[in-house]
N, C-alpha and C positions, 0 to 999 in steps of 0.2 A: 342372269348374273354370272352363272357358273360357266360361262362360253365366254365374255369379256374376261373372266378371270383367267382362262384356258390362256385365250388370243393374246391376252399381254403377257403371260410366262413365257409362249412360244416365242414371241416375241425378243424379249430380254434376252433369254436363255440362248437364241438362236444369236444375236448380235455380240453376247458375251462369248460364246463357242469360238462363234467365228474371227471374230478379231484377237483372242488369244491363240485360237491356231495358226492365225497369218503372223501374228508376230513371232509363235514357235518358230514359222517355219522360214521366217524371214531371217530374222536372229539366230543362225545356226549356233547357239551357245549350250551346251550342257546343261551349264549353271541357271543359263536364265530360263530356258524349259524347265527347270526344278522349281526356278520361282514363277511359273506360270502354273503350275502340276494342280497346286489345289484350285483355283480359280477354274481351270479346264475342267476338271473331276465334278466339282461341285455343279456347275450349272450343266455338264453332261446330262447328270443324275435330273436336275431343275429339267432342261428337256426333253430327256423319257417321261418322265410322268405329263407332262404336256402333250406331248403326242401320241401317249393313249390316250389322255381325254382328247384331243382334239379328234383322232382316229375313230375310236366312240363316238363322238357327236355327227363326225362326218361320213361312214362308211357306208351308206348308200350312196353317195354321189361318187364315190374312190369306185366302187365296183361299175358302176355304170362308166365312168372313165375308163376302166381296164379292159370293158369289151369292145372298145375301139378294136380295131387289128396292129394298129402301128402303135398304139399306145401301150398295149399286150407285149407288143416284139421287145417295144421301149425296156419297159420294166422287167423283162425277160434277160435283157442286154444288161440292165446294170445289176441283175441278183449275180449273173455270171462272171462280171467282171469284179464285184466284191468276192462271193467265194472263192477265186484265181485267187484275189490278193491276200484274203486270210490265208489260204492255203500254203504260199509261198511267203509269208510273215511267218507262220509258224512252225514251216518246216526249216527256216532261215534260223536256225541257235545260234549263237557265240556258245565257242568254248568257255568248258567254267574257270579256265585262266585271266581269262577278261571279264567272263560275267558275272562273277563275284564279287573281285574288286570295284566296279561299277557300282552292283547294290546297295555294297557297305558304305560308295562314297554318297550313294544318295538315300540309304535309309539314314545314314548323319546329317546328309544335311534337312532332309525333312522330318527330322526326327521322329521313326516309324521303325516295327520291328520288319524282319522280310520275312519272307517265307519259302524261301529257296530250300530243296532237303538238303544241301550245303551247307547252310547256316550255320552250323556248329565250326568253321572252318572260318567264318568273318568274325567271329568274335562278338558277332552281333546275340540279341535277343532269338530266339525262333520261336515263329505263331504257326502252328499246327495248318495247313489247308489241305483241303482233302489230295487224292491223287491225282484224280482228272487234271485240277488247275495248280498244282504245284508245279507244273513244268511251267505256266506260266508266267507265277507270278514271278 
């Protein structure tokens, strides 16, 4: 029972991911990414948790997949092309002249504090996050 329950989160979760990201990314809008934001977040989160139980349930078969050689090289090729991208996501800032006013336009409209160490500078609320992920958020 607890594997049908997995298989339709992964499911859902995966149809809802994706067609909110295609309409993010179709809809070049600010605003309408802000009204996608919780709907993407939410079933993100629904996701993860599906894909550790699904990875759980299935991770003898995933390993025996991986000792293929080309399936090895596969998975080799996209760990590397996501870390390039985090990499260059994160080393890409905006200046806090623009990434400020950003914040503050969209922690109003998602009505949320930020957590930028800026904060006291939008006028906004500020929520404490540690160091590591303050440059992130």
């Amino acid at each position: 029972m607890f594997r049908k329950f997995i298989a339709v989160a992964l499911f859902v979760s995966f149809i809802a991911m994706s067609s909110s990201g295609l309409m993010m990314f179709v809809i070049e809008k600010p605003s309408f990414t802000i009204q996608m934001h919780p709907v993407h977040k939410l079933f993100g989160l629904v996701m993860i948790l599906s894909v550790i139980g699904h990875l759980s349930l299935n991770y003898r078969s995933i390993l025996v997949y991986v000792k293929t050689r080309s399936v090895a090289i596969f998975a080799g090729v996209l760990i590397a092309v996501l870390t390039g991208l985090y990499g260059v996501a994160i080393n890409n800032e905006l200046p806090e002249a623009i990434a400020i006013p950003m914040d503050k336009l969209a922690a109003e409209a998602e009505g949320v504090t930020i957590s930028m160490g800026n904060a006291a500078k939008s006028g906004l609320p500020y929520r404490s996050a540690s160091p590591v992920f303050r440059r992130f958020c």
